[in-house]
VEXVEXBA-903059 format. One record per residue (C-alpha): x, y, z; residue number from 1; chain; residue in one letter. Coordinates in nm, 3 decimals. Each point is the difference from the previous one (the first is absolute). Layout:
! residues N
{site {X,Y,Z},NUM,'A','A'} ...
//
This chain:
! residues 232
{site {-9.815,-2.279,6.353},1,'A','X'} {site {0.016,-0.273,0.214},2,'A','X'} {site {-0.023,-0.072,0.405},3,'A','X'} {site {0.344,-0.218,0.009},4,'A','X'} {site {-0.124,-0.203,0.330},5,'A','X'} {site {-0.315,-0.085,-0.217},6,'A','X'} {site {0.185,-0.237,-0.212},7,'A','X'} {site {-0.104,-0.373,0.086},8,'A','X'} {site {0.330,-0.127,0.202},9,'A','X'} {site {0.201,-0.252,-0.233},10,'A','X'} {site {0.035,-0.372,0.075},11,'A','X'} {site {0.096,-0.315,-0.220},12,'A','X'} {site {-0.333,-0.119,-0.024},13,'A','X'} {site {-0.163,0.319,-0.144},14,'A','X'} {site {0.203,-0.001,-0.275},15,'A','X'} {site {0.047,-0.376,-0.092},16,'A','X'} {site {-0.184,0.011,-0.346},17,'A','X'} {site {0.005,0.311,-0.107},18,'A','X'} {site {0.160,0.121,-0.361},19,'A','X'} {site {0.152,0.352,0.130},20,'A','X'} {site {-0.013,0.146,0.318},21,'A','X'} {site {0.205,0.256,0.216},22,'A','X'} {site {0.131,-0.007,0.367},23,'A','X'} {site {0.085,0.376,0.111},24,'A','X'} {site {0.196,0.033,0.359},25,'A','X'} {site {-0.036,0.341,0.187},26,'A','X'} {site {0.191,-0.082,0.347},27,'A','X'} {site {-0.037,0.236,0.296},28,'A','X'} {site {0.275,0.183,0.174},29,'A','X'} {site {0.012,-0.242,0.265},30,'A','X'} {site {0.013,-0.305,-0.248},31,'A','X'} {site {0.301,0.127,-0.142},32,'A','X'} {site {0.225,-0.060,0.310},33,'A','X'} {site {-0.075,-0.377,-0.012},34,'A','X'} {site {-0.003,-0.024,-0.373},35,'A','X'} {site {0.356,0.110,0.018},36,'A','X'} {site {0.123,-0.185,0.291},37,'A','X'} {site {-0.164,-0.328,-0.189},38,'A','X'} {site {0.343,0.104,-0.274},39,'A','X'} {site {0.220,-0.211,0.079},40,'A','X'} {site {-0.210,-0.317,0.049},41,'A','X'} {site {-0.156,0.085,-0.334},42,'A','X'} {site {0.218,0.148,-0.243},43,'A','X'} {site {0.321,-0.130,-0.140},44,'A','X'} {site {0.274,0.200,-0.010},45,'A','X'} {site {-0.075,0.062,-0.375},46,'A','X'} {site {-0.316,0.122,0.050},47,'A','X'} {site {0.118,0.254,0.247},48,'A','X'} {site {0.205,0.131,-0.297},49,'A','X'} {site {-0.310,0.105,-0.204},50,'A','X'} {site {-0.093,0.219,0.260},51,'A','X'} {site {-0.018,0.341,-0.088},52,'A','X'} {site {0.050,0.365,0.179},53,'A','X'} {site {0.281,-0.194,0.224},54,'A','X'} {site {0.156,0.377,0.028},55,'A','X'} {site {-0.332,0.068,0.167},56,'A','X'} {site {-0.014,-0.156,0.321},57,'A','X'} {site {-0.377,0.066,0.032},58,'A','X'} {site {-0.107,-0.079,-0.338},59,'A','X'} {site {0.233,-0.308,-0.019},60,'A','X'} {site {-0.165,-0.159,0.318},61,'A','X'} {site {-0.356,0.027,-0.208},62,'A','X'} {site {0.135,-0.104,-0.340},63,'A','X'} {site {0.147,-0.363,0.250},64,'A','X'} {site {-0.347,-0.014,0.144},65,'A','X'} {site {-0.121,-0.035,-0.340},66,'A','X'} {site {0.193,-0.263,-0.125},67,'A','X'} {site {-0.080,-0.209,0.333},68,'A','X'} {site {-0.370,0.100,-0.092},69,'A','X'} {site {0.002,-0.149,-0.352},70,'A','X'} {site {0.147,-0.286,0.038},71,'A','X'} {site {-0.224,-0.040,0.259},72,'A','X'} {site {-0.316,0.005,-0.215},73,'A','X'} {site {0.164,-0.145,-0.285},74,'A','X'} {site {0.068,-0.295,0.270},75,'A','X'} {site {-0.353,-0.015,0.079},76,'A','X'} {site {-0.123,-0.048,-0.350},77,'A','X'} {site {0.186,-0.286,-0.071},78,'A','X'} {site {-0.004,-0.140,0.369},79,'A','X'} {site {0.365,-0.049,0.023},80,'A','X'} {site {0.273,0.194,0.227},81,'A','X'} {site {0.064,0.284,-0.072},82,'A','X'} {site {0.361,-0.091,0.010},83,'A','X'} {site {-0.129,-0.220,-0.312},84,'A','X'} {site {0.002,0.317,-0.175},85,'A','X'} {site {0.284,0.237,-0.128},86,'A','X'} {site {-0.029,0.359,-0.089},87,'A','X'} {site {0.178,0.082,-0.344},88,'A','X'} {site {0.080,0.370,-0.142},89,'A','X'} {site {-0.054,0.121,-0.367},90,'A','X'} {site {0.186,0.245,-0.151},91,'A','X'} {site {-0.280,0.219,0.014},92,'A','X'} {site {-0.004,-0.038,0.351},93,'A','X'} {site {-0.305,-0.209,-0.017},94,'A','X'} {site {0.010,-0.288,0.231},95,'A','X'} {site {-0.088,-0.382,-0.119},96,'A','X'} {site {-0.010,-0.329,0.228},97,'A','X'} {site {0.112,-0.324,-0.079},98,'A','X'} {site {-0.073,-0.333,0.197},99,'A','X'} {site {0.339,-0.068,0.201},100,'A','X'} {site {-0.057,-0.396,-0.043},101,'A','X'} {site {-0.067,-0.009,-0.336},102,'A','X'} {site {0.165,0.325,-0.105},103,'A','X'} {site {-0.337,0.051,-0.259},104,'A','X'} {site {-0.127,0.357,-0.013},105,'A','X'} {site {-0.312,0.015,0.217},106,'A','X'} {site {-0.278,0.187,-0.244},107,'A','X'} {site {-0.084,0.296,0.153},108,'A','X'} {site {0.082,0.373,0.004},109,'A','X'} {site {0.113,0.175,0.254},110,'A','X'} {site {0.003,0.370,0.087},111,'A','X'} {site {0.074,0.175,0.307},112,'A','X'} {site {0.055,0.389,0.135},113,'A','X'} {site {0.199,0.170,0.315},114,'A','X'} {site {-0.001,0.330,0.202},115,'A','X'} {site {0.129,0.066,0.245},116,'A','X'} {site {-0.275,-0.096,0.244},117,'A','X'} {site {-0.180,-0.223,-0.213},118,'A','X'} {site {-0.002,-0.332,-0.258},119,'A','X'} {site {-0.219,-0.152,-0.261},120,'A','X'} {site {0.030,-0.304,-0.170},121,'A','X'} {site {-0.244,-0.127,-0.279},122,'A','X'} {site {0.050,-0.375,-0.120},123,'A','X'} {site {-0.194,-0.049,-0.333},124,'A','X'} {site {-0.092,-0.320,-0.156},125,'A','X'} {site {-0.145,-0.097,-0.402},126,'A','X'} {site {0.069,0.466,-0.007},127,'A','X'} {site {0.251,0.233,0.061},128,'A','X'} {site {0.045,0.220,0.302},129,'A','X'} {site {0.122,0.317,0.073},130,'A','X'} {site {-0.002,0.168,0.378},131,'A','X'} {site {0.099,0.306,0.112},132,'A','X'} {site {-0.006,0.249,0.308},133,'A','X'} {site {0.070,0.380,-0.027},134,'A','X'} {site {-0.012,0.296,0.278},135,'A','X'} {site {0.034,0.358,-0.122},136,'A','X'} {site {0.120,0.287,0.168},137,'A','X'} {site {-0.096,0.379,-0.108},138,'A','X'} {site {0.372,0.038,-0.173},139,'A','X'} {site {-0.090,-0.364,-0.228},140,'A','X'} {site {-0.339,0.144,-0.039},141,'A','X'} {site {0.154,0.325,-0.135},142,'A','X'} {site {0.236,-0.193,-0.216},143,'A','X'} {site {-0.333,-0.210,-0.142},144,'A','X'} {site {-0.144,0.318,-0.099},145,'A','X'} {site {0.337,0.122,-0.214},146,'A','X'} {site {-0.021,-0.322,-0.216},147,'A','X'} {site {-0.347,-0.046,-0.045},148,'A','X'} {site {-0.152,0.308,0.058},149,'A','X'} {site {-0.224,0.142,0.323},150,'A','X'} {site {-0.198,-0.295,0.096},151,'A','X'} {site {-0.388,0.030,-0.015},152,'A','X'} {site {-0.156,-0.323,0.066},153,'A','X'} {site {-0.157,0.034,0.346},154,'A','X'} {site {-0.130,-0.363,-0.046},155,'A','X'} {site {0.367,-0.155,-0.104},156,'A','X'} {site {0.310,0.132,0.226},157,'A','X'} {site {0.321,0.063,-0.126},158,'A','X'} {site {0.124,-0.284,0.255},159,'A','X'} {site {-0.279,-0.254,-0.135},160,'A','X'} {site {0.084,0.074,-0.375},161,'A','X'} {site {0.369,-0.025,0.075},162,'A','X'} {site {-0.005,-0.351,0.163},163,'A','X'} {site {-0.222,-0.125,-0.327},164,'A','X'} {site {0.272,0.136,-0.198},165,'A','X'} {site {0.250,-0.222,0.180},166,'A','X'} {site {-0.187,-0.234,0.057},167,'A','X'} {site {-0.081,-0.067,-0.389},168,'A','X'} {site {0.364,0.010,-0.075},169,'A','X'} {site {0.097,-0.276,0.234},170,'A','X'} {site {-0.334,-0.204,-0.098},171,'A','X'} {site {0.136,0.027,-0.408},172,'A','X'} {site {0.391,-0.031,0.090},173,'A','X'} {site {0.049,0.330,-0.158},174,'A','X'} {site {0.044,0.290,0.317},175,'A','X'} {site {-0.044,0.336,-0.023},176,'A','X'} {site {0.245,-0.003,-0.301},177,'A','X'} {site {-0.298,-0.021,-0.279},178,'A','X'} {site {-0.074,0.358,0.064},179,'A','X'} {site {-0.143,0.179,0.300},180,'A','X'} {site {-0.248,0.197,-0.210},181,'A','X'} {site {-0.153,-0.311,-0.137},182,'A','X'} {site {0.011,-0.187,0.301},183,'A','X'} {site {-0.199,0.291,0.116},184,'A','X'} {site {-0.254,-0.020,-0.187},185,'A','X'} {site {-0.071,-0.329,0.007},186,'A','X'} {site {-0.007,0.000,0.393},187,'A','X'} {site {-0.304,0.264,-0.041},188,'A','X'} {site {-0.132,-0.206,-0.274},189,'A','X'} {site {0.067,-0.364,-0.052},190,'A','X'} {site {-0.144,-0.109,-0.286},191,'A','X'} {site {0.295,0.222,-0.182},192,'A','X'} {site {0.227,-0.273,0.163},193,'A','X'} {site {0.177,-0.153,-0.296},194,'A','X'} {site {-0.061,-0.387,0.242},195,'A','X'} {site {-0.329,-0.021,0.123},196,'A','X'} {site {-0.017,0.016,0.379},197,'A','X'} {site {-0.182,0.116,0.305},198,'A','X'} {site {0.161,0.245,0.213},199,'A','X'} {site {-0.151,0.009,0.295},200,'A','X'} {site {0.084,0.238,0.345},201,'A','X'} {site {-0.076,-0.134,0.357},202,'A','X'} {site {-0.126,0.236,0.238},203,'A','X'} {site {0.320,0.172,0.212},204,'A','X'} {site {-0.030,0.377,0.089},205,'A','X'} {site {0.103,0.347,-0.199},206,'A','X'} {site {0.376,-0.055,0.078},207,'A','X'} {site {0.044,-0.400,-0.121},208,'A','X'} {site {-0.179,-0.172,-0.231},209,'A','X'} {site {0.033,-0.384,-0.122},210,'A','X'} {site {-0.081,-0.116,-0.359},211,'A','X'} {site {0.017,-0.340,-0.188},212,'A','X'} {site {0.044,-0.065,-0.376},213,'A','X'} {site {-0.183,-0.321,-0.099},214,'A','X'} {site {0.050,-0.138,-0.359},215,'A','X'} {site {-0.343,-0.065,-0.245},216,'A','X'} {site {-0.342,0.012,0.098},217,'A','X'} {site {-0.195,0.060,0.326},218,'A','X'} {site {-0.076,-0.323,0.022},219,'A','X'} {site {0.231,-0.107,0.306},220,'A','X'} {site {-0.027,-0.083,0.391},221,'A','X'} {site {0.234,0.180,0.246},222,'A','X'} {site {0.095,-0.103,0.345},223,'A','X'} {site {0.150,0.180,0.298},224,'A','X'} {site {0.329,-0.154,0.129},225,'A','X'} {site {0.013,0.036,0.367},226,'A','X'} {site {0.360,0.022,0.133},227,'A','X'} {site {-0.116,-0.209,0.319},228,'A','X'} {site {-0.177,-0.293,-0.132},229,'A','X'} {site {0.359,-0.110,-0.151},230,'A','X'} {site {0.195,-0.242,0.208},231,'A','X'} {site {0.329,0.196,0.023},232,'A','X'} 
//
């Protein structure tokens, strides 16, 4: 497990250079209020349309922030505006960007996750990302147990094993839909993962827990995103 705030902060320069490398955003609760007030000077109208949870006011206002959030690292790796940058949906739901001038698709991956308090975003580039953020209440926890059984692992929550499971799926484009069981499985034991990747949980608390899904080896530098060092 990780200490999130121990991640070197991200800036062009530290990752000018390097083959693969991944930028993870974890804003606070009182980032989120100027992330989403930044909307409308940073998203196009389209982009507002691949927002998800719009039934859910709360949840809605984080998946916004998020969007403003990653094109506002994605921005900073290139050193362009981040209006320079637009925000495409996959079928899947995955999200893509493409360079507004040019209209070429930029070359990296793109993940991101929403509660109703909270965001994550995880911009990947030369690997594939996969982010997720999960709180459990006794009645999920109960309804963990029915599928997979009472849960023993005192080292591995049932929160923590859950947001690996999601957050695989989104990092391999496939979701929960290639089997719950397997997925897991491999979120207690990687190396069963039928993609090699590291799965690997940032320190939250017993209720929340935050996991990324990196594609191949170990070998990789990660960078903390810090809502307020983007020029919004």
């Amino acid at each position: 497990m990780i200490p999130f705030d121990e991640l070197p902060t991200f800036s062009r320069g530290k990752v000018i250079g390097l083959d693969r490398y991944v930028v993870v955003a974890h804003p606070a609760q009182h980032q989120l209020e100027a992330l989403t007030m930044a909307a409308d000077q940073i998203l196009s109208k389209q982009e507002k349309q691949t927002v998800t949870y719009r039934r859910n006011p709360e949840r809605g206002r984080c998946s916004l922030a998020s969007r403003v959030l990653l094109k506002c690292i994605i921005a900073e790796i290139l050193g362009c505006e981040a209006r320079q940058v637009c925000l495409h949906k996959m079928e899947s739901g995955k999200l893509w960007c493409q360079n507004e001038l040019n209209k070429q698709r930029i070359d990296l991956d793109l993940s991101t996750t929403t509660t109703e308090q909270s965001t994550a975003v995880a911009v990947g580039f030369g690997c594939k990302v996969g982010i997720d953020i999960q709180r459990m209440n006794p009645k999920q926890r109960q309804a963990y147990a029915t599928i997979f059984g009472e849960h023993t692992d005192e080292k591995l929550l049932e929160t923590a094993i859950w947001t690996r499971m999601e957050a695989y799926g989104k990092m391999n484009g496939a979701g929960l839909g290639q089997g719950l069981r397997k997925l897991n499985e491999l979120a207690k034991t990687p190396d069963l993962a039928d993609e090699p990747c590291q799965l690997i949980d940032f320190h939250k608390n017993n209720s929340e827990a935050l996991a990324l899904s990196i594609s191949g080896d170990a070998h990789i530098q990660m960078f903390r995103g810090k809502a307020q060092q983007f020029a919004l």
